[in-house]
C-alpha positions in Angstrom: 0.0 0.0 0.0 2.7 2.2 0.9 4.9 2.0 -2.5 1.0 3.4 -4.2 1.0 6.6 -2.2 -1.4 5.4 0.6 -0.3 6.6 3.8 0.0 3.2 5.8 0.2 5.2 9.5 -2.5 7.4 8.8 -5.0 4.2 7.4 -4.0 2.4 11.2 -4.3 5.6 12.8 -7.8 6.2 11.2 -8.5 2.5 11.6 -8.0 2.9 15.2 -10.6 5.8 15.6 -12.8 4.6 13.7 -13.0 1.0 15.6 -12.9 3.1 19.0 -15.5 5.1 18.3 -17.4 2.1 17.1 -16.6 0.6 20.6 -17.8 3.5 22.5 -21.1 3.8 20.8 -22.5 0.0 21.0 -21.0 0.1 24.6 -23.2 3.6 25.6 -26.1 1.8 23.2 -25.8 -1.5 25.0 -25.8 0.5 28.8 -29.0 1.8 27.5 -31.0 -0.9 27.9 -29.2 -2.5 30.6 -27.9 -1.5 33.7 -24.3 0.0 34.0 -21.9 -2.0 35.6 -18.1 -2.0 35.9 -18.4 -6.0 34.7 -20.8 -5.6 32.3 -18.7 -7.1 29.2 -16.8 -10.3 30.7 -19.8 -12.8 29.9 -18.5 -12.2 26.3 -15.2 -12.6 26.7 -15.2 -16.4 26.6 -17.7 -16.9 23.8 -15.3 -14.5 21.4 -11.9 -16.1 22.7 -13.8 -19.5 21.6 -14.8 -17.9 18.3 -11.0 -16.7 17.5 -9.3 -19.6 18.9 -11.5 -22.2 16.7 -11.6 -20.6 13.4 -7.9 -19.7 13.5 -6.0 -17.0 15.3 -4.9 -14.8 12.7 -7.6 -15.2 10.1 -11.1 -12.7 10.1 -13.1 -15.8 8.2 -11.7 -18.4 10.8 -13.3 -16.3 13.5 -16.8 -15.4 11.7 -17.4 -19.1 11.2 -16.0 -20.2 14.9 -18.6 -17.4 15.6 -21.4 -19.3 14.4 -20.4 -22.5 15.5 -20.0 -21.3 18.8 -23.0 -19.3 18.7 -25.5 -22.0 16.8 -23.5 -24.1 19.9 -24.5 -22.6 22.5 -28.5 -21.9 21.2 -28.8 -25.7 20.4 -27.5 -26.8 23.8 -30.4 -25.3 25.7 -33.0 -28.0 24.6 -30.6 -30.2 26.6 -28.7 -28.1 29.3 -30.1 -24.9 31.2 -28.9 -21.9 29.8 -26.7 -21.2 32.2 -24.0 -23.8 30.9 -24.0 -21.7 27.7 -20.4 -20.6 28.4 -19.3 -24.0 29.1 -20.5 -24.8 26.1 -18.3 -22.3 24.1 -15.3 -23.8 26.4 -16.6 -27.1 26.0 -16.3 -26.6 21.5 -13.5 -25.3 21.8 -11.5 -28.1 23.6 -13.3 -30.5 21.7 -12.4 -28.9 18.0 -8.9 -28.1 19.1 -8.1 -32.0 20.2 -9.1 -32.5 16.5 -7.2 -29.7 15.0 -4.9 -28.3 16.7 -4.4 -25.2 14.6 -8.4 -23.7 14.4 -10.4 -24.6 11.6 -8.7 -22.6 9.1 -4.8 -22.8 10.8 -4.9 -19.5 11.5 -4.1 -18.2 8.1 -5.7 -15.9 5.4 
């Protein structure tokens, strides 16, 4: 990008605004219509380290499809389990996936 003129830092810098300010809205939009609380995002946490880790650290299509899986997971599992156990199920898909590969579903590459 950078031998065609494009400023590289300025793209990252603008990148990183952009993504920030992103970030800031869903999190106000999300306070709205729950209550405010210094812990408010951690039951995500898991869920999206699932999501990364099983499609493939490293590559954006990797994580949108451990997304789903992990998501689709999760849903399915409350016919069976109460939905409380739906982070263990995201650990629980994980663990399993990565005894069979290792490397995510796409090894992490683009």
């Amino acid at each position: 990008a950078s031998v065609s003129g494009i400023d590289v830092e300025r793209v990252v810098l603008w990148t990183w605004v952009l993504t920030g300010g992103l970030t800031a809205l869903s999190g106000g939009m999300y306070g709205l219509i729950t209550a405010v609380r210094p812990n408010m995002g951690w039951f995500l946490i898991l869920p999206m380290f699932a999501s990364v880790v099983l499609g493939g650290i490293g590559n954006p299509y990797g994580a949108i499809a451990g997304a789903l899986i992990i998501g689709v997971a999760q849903e399915v599992s409350t016919y069976w389990l109460p939905s409380e156990y739906k982070l263990g199920v995201a650990l629980l898909v994980m663990v399993v996936v990565l005894l069979i590969r290792p490397q995510g579903i796409f090894k992490g590459t683009l």
